[in-house]
N, C-alpha and C positions, 0 to 999 in steps of 0.2 A: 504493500500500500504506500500510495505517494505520504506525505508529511500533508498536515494541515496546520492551517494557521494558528491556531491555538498551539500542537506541539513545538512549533519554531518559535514562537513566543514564548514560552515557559524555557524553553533552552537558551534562549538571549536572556533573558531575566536570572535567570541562574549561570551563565557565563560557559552553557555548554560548547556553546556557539559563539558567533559576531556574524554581523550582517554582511562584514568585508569576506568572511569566508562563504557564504550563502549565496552573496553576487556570484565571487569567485566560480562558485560549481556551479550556477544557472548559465553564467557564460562562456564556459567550455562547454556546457553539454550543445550552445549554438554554435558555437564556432567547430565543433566538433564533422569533419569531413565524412564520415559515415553516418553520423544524423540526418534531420530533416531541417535543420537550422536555417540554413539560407534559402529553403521553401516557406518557412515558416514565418520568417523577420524577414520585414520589407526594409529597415530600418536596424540598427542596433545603438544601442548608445553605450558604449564599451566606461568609455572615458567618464562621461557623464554618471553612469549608473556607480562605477568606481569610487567616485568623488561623493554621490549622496549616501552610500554604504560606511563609508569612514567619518562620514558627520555624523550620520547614524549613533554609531560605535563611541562616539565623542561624548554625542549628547546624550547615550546611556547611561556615560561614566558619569556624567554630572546631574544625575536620578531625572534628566528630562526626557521623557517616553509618551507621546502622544495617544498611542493606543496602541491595541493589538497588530496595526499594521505597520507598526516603525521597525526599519528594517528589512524588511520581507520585501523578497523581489518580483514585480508584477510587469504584464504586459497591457500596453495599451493598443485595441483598435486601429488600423492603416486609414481611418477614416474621421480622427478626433484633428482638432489643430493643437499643435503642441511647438511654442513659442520657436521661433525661429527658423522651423521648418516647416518645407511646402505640404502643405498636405494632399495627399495623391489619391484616397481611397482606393487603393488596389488599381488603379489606371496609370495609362501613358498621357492622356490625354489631360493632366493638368498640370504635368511637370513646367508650365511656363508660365504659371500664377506666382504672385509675390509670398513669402513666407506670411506664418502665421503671427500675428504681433503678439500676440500673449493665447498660455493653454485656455483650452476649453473648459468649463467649468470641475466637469467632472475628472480633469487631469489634475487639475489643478487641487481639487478635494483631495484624491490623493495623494501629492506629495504633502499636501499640510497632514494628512495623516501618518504618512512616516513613511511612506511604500516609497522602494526603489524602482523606478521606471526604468526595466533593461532595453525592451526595447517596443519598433511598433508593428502590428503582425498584421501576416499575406489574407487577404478576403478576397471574395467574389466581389467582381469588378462592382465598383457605387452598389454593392451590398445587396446585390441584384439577383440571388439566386440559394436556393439551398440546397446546391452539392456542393461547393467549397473549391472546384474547377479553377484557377487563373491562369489564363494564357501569357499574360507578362513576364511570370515574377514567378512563373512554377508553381507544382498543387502541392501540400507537403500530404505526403504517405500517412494513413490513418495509422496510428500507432496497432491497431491489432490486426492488421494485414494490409503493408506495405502498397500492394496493389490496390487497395480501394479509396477511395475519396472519404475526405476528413469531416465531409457535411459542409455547408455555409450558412451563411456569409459568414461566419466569425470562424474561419478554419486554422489560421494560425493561435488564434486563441484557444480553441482546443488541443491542440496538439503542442501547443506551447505549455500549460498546465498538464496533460495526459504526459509527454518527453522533460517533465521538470526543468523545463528551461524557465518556468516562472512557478510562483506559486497557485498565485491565481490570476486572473485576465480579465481585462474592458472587452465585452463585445456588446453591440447592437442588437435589435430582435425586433423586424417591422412585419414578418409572418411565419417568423421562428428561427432566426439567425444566432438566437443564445441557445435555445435548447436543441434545433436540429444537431449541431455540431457537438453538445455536451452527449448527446444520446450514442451517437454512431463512435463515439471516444472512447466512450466510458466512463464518464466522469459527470460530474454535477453542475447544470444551466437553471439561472434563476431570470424568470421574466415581471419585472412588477409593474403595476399599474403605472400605465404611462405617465400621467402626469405627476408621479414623482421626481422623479430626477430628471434635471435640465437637458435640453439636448441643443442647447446654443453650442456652436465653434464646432460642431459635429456637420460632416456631409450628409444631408438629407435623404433618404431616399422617400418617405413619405410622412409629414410632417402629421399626418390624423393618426399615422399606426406607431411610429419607432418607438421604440423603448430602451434603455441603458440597463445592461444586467451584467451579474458577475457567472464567469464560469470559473468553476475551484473544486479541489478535492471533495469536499464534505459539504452539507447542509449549513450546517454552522459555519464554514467558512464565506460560502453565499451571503449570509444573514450578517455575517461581518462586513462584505464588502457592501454589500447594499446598505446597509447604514450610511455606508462614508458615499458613496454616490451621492444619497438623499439628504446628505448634512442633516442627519437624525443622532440622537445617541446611539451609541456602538452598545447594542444590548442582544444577546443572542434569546430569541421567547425560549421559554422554558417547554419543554418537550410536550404536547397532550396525550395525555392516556387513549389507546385505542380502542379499548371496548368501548361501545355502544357506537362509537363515528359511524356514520351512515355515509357510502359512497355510491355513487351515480355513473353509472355506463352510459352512453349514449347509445342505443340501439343502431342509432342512421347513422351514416357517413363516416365515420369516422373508425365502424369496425370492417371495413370492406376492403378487399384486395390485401388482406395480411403476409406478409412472407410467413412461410409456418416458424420458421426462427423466432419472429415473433410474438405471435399466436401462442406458440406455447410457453414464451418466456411472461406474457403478459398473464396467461390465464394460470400460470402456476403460484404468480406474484399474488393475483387475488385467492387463491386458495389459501395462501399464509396467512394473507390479511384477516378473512373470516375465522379463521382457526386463531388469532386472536383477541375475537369478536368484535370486527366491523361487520356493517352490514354491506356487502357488495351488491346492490339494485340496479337490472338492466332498467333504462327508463328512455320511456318515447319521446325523442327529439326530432319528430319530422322536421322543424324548424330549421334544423342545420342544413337540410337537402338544397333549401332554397338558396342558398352561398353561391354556388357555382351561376346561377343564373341569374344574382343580385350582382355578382363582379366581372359578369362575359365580357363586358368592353373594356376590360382591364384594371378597376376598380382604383381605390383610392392611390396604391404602387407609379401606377400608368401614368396617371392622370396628377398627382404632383410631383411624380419623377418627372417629367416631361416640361410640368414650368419650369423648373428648378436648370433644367440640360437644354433647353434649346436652344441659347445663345451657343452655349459650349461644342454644342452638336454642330450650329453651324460653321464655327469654325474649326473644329477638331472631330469630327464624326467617322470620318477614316481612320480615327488610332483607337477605336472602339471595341474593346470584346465583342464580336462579330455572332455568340449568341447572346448577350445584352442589349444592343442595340436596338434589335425588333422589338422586342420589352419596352424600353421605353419609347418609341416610338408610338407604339398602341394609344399611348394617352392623348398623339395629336389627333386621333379621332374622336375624342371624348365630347361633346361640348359643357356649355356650362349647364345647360336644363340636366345635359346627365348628369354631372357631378352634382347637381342640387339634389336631382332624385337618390344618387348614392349615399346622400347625407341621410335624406329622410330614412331610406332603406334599414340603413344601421341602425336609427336611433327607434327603429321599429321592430327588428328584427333586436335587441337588446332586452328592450322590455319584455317582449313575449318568451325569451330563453329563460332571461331571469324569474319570472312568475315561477320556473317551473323551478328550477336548480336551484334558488332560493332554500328549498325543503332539504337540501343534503350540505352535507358539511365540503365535501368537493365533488367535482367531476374527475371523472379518471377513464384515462383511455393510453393508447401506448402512446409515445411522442412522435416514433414516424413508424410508417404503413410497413416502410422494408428497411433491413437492415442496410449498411454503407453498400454501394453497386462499386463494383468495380470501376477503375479506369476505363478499361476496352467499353463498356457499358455504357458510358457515357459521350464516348469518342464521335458520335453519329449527334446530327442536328435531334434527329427524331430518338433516340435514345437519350438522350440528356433532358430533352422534354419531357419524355414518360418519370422518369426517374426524378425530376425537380417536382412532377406535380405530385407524385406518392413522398418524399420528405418533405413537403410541405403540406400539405393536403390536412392534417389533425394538428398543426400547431397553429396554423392561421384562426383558426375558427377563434384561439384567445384573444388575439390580436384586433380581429374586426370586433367582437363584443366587448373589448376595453376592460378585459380578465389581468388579474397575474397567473403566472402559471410556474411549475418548476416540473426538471426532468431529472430524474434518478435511476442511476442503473439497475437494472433488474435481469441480468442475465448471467448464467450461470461459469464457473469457470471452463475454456476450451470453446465456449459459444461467441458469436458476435453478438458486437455491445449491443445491448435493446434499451431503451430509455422507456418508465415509466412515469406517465402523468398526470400531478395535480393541477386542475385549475380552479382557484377558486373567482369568486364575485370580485367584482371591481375596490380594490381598498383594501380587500381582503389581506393582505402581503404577508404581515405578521401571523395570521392566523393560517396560512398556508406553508409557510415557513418553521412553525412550531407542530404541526400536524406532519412535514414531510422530516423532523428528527426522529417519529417514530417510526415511520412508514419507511423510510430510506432502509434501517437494519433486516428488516422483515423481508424486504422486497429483492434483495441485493441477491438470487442464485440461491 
């Protein structure tokens, strides 16, 4: 098992460790020529991360320790601005913009928090897709078979916490870019209610859905970084007892086309659950079916990727990941009557979900349809499409109804990773976060 943030904490505090030495091993395992390092980090801040590791270490000695994350080496998103340098979001196509005059917010939370920022990691191009694919900058190899893809958009982020090249990592999540990638890893993606944490000084891809989450070894570790995102106190909820939790299957949509790898890593996780005594309730959500035909014209992604890129497009639209493009392109079809009715759609399609999931303490469903596809599998226009729309296809559904959600391994050792998931109701954060410390040990294989 990787280290989580609590254990490197209690070893800096007792002097088992230094943060000068936790850099040190986070940045050989990138520089490391048999690794996945330089698929991984778009970016490294060698010198940099060096230097806030030994103030670190300073400011120990003189009992000044901000919290759990002083010291502890993290990776930020290829898509945050982070003072002085250009920020590229995974493209070629912005390398000729002016640097960033100061970090993004949420960079910026964490260095006041004590994190060392090693470096900034490879995504799907402007955060446009959930296999983890970059034709620029290389895909880095899923840590549990080299050959397959890491998930996206947040794919150096996983694989940068999965390879301990950080502890934990800034990724995005606009219809499921923290937890597709945490699933197909193995490791722990947390999505919270959007409107908590700022997404100023961050590349847009759809300013109604993005969300700012932590992926990290453990639960607790999430619930730490998420604190520091949302400038909240750094409080991990105390764990809830599982008997009597009542949990919600969705009947529709989101159990269809399962890899059996899946299937069976999912239904055996609920089987733990109830032998705990949850109540695991399939329940009828015709409601979700209507999704595909509320967002055919490309929905909220399209349609404010496309303000956001059309200057850029027209002047840089040939250095474009060439299956990104049509993506956003789709939303110059959009007009505004649709996007009006896309608003209404959601804030309709919200309340009649909620009416119903309201009665359970979460929903749960796997986090994606199939386990990571191979490279070759994705290699084809039309294979990379099948395969984006089944790992994203159950994490979206949080995102359009303005849910948090988290994704926890659930699969057993020798299988491919399976990600299980909580979504709770809007706000919910904390109380999804302290439900998934006990769910997380049960569910784990």
């Amino acid at each position: 098992m990787n280290p989580t943030i609590q254990q490197l904490a209690s070893d800096l505090a007792a002097g088992r460790t230094t943060s000068r030495a936790l850099t040190e091993e986070a940045l050989e395992r990138i520089a490391d020529p048999a690794g996945e390092g330089s698929r991984t980090f778009i970016r490294v801040y060698k010198e940099q991360a060096l230097a806030a590791a030994d103030a670190s270490d300073t400011l120990r000695k003189a009992g000044m320790v901000p919290g759990p994350l002083a010291g502890i080496p993290v990776s930020v998103k290829n898509l945050c601005d982070v003072a002085g340098e250009t920020t590229l979001s995974g493209s070629r196509a912005l390398d000729d913009e002016q640097p960033a005059l100061q970090d993004a917010p949420v960079v910026a939370r964490l260095r006041a928090a004590g994190a060392v920022i090693v470096g900034s990691t490879n995504m799907s191009e402007f955060a446009f897709s959930g296999v983890g694919f970059n034709p620029h900058y290389g895909t880095p190899g899923n840590p549990a078979d080299r050959k397959r893809v890491p998930g996206g958009s947040s794919a150096g982020a996983a694989v940068s916490v999965a390879d301990r090249m950080a502890v934990a990592a800034l990724g995005t999540d606009t219809g499921g870019s923290v937890r597709i990638p945490a699933a197909v890893c193995g490791i722990v993606g947390f999505k919270p209610t959007a409107r908590r944490v700022p997404i100023d000084g961050v590349v847009p891809l759809s300013t109604s859905l993005d969300s700012i989450g932590p992926l990290a070894n453990s639960v607790e570790c999430c619930a730490i970084v998420d604190a520091v995102f949302a400038a909240e106190p750094i409080v991990v909820p105390d764990a809830v007892p599982l008997a009597g939790l009542r949990f919600g299957v969705p009947k529709q949509f989101v159990m269809e086309e399962l890899d059996p790898v899946v299937e069976t890593a999912f239904e055996r996780a609920c089987r733990a659950l109830v032998a705990k005594g949850v109540a695991v309730e399939y329940v009828d959500l015709p409601q979700l079916d209507e999704l595909p035909a509320i967002n055919a014209k490309g929905g909220f992604a399209a349609s404010e990727a496309f303000a956001w890129h059309q200057k850029l497009i027209a002047r840089r639209g040939k250095d474009y990941d060439q299956l990104v493009y049509p993506r956003i392109m789709r939303g110059k079809e959009m007009s505004a009557a649709d996007y009006i009715d896309l608003l209404a759609a959601r804030a309709d399609l919200i309340k009649r979900v909620s009416a119903i999931t309201v009665n359970y303490d979460a929903i749960i469903m796997p986090t994606c349809a199939i386990a990571a596809p191979t490279l070759d599998e994705v290699s084809t226009s039309e294979g990379f499409t099948k395969k984006n729309m089944l790992l994203l296809r159950n994490t979206t559904v949080g995102n359009f109804l303005d849910r948090c959600g988290i994704s926890l391994p659930c699969h057993a050792a020798g299988e491919l990773p399976v990600g299980f998931m909580l979504m709770g109701e809007a706000m919910a954060d904390k109380r999804v976060l302290a439900m998934a410390r006990s769910v997380a040990p049960v569910v784990s294989g």
